[in-house]
C-alpha positions as a Markdown table, in Angstrom:
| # | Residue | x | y | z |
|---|---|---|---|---|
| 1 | Unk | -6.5 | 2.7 | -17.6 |
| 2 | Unk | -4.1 | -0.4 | -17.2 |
| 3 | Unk | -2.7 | -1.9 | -20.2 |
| 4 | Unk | -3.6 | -5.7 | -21.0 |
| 5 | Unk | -1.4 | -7.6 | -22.5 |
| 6 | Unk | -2.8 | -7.2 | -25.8 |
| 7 | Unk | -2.6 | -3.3 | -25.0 |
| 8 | Unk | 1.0 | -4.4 | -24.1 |
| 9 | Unk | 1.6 | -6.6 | -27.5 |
| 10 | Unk | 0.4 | -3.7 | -29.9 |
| 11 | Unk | 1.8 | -0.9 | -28.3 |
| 12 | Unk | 5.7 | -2.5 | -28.1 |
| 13 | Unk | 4.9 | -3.3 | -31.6 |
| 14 | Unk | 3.8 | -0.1 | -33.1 |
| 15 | Unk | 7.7 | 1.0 | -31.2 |
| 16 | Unk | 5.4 | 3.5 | -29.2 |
| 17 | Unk | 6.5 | 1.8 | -25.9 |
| 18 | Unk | 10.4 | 0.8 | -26.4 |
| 19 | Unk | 12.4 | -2.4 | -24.3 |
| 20 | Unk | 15.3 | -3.3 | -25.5 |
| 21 | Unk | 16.1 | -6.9 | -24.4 |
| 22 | Unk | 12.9 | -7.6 | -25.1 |
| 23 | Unk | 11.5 | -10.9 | -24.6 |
| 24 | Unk | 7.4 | -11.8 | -25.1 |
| 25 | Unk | 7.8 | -14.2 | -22.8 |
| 26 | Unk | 7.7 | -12.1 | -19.9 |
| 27 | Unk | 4.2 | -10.4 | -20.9 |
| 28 | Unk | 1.9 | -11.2 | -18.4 |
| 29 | Unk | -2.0 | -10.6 | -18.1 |
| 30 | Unk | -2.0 | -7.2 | -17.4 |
| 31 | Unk | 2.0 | -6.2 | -17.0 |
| 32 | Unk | 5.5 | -7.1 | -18.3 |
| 33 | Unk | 7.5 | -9.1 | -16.2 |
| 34 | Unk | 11.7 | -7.6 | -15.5 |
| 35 | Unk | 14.5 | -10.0 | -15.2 |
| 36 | Unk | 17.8 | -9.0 | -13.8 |
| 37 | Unk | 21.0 | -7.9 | -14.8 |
| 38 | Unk | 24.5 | -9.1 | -13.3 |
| 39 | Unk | 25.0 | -6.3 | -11.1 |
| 40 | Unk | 24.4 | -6.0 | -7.6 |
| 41 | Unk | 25.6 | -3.2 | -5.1 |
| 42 | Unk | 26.0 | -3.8 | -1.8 |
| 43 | Unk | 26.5 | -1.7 | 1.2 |
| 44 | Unk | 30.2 | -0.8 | 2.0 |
| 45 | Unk | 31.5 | -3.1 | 4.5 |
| 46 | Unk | 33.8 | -0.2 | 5.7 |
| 47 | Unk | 31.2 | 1.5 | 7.0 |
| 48 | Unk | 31.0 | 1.2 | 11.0 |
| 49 | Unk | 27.4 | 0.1 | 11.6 |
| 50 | Unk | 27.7 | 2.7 | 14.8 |
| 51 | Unk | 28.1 | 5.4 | 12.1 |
| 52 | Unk | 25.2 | 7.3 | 11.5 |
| 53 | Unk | 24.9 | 8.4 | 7.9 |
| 54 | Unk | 24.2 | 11.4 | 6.5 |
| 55 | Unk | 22.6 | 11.5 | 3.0 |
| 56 | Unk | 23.6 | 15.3 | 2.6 |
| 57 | Unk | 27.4 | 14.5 | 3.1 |
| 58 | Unk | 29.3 | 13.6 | -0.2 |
| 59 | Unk | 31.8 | 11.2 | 1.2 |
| 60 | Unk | 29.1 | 9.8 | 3.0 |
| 61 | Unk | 27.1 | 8.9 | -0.1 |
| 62 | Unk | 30.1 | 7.8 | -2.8 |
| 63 | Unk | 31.0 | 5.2 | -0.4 |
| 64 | Unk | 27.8 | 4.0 | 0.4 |
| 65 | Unk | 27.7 | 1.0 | -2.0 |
| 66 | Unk | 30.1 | -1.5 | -4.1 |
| 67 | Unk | 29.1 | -2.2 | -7.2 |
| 68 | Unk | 29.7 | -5.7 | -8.2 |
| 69 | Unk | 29.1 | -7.9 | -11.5 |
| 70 | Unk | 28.3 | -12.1 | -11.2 |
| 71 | Unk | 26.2 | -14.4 | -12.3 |
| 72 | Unk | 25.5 | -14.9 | -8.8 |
| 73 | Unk | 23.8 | -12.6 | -6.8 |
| 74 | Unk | 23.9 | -13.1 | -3.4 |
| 75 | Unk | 21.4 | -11.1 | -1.1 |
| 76 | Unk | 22.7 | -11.0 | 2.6 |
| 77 | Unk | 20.5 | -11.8 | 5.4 |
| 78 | Unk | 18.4 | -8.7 | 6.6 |
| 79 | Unk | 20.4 | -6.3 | 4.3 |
| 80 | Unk | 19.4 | -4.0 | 1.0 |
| 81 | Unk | 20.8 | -4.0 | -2.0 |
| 82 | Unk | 20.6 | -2.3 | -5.2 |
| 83 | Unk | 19.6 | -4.5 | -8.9 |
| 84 | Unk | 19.1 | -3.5 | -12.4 |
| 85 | Unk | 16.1 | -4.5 | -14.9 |
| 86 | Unk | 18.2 | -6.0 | -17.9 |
| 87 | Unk | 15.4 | -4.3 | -19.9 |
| 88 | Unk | 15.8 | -0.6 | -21.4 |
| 89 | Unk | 12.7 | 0.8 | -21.3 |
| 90 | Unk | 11.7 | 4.1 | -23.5 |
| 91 | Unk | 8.4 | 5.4 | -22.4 |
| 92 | Unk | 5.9 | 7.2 | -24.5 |
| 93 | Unk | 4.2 | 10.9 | -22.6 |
| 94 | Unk | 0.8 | 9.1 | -22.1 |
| 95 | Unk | 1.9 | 5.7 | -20.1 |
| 96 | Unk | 3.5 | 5.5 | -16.6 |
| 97 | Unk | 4.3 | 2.1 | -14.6 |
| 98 | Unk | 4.2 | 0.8 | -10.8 |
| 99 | Unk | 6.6 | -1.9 | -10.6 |
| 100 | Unk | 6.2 | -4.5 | -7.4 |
| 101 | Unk | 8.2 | -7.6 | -6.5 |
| 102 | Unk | 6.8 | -10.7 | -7.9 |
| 103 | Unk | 5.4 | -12.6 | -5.6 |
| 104 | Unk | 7.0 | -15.7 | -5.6 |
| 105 | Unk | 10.1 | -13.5 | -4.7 |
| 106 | Unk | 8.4 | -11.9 | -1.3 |
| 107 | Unk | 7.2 | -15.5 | -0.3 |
| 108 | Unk | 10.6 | -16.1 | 0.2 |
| 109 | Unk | 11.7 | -12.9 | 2.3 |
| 110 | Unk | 12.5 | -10.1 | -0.1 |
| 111 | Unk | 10.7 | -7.2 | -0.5 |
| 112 | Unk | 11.0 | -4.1 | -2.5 |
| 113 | Unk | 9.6 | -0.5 | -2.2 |
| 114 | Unk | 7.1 | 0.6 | -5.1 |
| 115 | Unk | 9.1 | 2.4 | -7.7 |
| 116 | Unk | 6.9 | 4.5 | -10.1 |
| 117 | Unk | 8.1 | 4.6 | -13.4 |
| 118 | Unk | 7.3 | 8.3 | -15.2 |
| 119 | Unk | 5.7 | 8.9 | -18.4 |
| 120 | Unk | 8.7 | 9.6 | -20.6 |
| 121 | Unk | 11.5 | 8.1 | -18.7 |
| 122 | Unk | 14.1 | 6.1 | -20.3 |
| 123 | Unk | 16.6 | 3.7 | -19.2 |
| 124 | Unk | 17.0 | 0.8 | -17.1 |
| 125 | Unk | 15.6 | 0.2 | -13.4 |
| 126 | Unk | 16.9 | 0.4 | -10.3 |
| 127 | Unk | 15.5 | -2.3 | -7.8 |
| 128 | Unk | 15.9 | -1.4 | -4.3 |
| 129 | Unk | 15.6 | -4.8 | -2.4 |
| 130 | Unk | 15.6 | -5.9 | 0.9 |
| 131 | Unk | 16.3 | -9.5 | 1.9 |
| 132 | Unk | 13.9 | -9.7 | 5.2 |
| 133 | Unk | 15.2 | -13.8 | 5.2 |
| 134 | Unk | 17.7 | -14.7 | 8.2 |
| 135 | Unk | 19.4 | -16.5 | 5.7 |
| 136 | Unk | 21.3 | -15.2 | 2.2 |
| 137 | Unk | 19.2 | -15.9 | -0.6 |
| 138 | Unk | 20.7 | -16.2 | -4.2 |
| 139 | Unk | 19.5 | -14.4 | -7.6 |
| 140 | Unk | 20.5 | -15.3 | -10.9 |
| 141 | Unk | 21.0 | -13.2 | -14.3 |
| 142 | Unk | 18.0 | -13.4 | -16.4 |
| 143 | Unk | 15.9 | -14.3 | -13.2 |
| 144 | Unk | 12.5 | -12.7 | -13.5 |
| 145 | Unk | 12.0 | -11.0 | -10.6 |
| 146 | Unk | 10.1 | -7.6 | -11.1 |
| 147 | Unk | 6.8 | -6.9 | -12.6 |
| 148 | Unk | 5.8 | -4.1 | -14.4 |
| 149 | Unk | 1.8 | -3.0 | -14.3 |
| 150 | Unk | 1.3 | 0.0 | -16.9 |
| 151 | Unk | -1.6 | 2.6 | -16.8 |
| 152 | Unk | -2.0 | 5.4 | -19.7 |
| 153 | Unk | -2.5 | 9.0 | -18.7 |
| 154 | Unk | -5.6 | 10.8 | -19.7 |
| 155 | Unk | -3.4 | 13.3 | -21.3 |
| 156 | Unk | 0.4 | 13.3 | -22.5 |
| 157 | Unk | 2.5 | 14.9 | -19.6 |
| 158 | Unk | 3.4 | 17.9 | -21.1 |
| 159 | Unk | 6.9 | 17.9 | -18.3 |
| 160 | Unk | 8.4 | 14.7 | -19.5 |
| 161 | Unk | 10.8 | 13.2 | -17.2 |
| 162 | Unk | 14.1 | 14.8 | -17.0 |
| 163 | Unk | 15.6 | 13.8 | -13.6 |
| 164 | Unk | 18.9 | 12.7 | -12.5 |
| 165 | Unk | 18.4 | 8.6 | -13.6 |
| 166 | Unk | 17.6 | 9.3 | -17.3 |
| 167 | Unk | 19.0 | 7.5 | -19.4 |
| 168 | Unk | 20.7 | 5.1 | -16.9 |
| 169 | Unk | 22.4 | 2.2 | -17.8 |
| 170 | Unk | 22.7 | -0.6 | -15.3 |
| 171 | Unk | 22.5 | 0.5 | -11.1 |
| 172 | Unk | 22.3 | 4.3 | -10.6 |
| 173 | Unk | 23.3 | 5.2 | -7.4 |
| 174 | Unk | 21.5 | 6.9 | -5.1 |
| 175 | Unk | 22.1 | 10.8 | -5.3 |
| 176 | Unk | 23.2 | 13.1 | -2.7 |
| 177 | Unk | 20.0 | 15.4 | -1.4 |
| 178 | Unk | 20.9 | 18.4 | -0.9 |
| 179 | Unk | 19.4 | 20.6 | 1.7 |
C-alpha cells in the first residue's frame, strides 16, 4: 500500500518513520519531496576518456570522483554526478520507498535512475544524476529536487538493511564490486 500524506503526517509523527531536516512543506499527495545538500561529486578530470574503467580495480574506483561542497551546483553537459538528500531518513521494517526525479527537473534534461530505498535503511541518499542537457544546468542547496513515494510491506522484513551505505552521511561513493 502507498502512504498518503496523511499516512505520511502520522507516521513521521508517532517517530515511527524518522527525517531529520525535516520540513512539512515538502509532503506531497502521496510522497515526501528531498531537497539537496551542498555536495556534489564529479567525475575525475584526470581520467583519460580513452581509458576504460574497471569497477573491480581499487585505484580505478578511489579516483573515480571529486567530491566538492558549494552553494552552487553545477551539472556538466551530458555528464553524471553524484548528490545527497539533505534529509536523514530512519526507516521503520514495514515501509520501503522508490525515489524518482521530479519532474520539473527531467523537463529540463536531467534524469536519474530509480533508487529503492529498503525497509530499515538509515541515512541520507545518494542521487545518481545525469545531465542529458547540451548545456550545464545549475542546482542550488535546499532545491527540491527528488521525490520520495512510500509503500508499507505486508510483513516487517525480518533482514533489515545492513549494506555498505548505512548510516551514510552526505555522498557515499560507489563501492568496488568485487568478483
Amino acid at each position: 500500500m502507498i502512504l498518503s500524506d496523511y499516512d505520511l503526517e502520522n507516521i513521521i509523527r508517532s517517530k515511527r518513520l524518522g527525517i531529520e531536516t525535516f520540513d512539512k512543506e515538502t509532503i506531497r499527495e502521496n510522497g515526501i519531496d528531498l531537497r539537496l545538500s551542498d555536495e556534489i561529486a564529479v567525475r575525475n578530470p584526470k581520467l583519460s576518456k580513452k581509458m576504460v574503467f574497471d569497477p573491480t580495480n581499487p585505484d580505478h574506483v578511489k579516483d573515480e570522483y571529486i567530491i566538492r561542497k558549494s552553494d552552487k551546483l553545477i551539472v556538466p553537459e551530458h555528464s553524471q554526478v553524484l548528490m545527497s538528500s539533505r534529509e536523514h531518513l530512519s526507516m521503520p521494517n514495514n515501509l520501503m520507498g522508490f525515489v524518482e526525479i521530479r519532474s520539473t527537473w527531467a523537463r529540463h534534461g536531467l534524469s536519474m535512475p530509480p533508487t529503492i530505498i529498503d525497509a530499515g535503511f538509515r541515512g541520507t541518499i545518494t542521487l545518481e544524476i545525469i545531465n542529458n542537457a547540451p548545456h550545464p544546468i545549475m542546482l542550488k542547496p535546499n532545491m527540491r529536487f527528488a521525490h520520495i513515494i512510500f509503500a508499507t510491506t505486508l510483513n516487517e522484513v525480518t533482514n533489515a538493511y545492513k549494506g555498505s551505505y548505512l548510516e551514510q552521511r552526505g555522498i557515499k561513493l560507489p563501492k568496488l564490486i568485487k568478483e
